[in-house]
C-alpha positions, 0 to 999 in steps of 0.5 A: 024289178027295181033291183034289176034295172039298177044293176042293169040300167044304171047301177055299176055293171052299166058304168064300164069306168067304175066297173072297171075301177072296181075290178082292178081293186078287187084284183089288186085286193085278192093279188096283195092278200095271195102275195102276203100268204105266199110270203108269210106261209112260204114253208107250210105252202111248201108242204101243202102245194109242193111249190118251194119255199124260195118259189114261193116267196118270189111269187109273195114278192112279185104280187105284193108289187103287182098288187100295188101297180094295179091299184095305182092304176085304178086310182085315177077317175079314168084309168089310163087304156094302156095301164089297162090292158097291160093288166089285163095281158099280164093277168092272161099270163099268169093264167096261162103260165099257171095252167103251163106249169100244172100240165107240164109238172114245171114247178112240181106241184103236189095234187092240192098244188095244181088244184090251187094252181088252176083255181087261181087260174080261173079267178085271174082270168075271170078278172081279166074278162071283167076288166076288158069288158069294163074297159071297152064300156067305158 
């Protein structure tokens, strides 16, 4: 019972700010990991997902900068609302943009590829969601 209520009542998920503090760096971890492999492995994931090799050092690159721009934006004690939602709104992007390229065959993806492709979809979406909802709480 006391579990409950701290979680509920007083605990993180009541307090939107680190709520949100703690999504933006939980997105901006799991971002800067993905970018990492993506560069690192670009020529085994080539094999494996069917995403090139240059696609996907491209993609390592731009998430290792994205990761990077969204822990910067969860530094201050109260993140800027703007940086936030730009966030946010690009974190629906990518989602979006990934499911776009799995149903439209857009970068070729094998069958591990497409899966990999809306698993990661759902996980940049689900962060979205806590994000606003912290957002909004706060």
């Amino acid at each position: 019972m006391t579990t409950t209520r701290s979680l509920n009542g007083t605990g993180i998920l009541a307090d939107g700010r680190r709520l949100l503090r703690l999504a933006l760096r939980l997105d901006a971890v799991v971002t800067g990991v993905n970018g990492l492999v993506y560069l690192a492995l670009a020529g085994p994931l080539e094999d494996l997902l069917g995403l090139g090799a240059g696609t996907g050092r491209t993609l390592g690159v731009f998430l290792l900068l994205y990761a990077a721009a969204v822990w910067t934006v969860s530094m201050p004690r109260v993140p800027n609302r703007v940086a936030v939602s730009a966030v946010v709104e690009t974190n629906l992007l990518w989602t979006v943009l990934s499911v776009v390229a799995v149903v439209t065959g857009w970068l070729s993806l094998s069958t591990a590829g497409s899966v990999w492709a809306i698993l990661q979809a759902v996980a940049v979406a689900g962060f979205a969601a806590v994000q606003y909802t912290a957002q909004r709480r706060s």
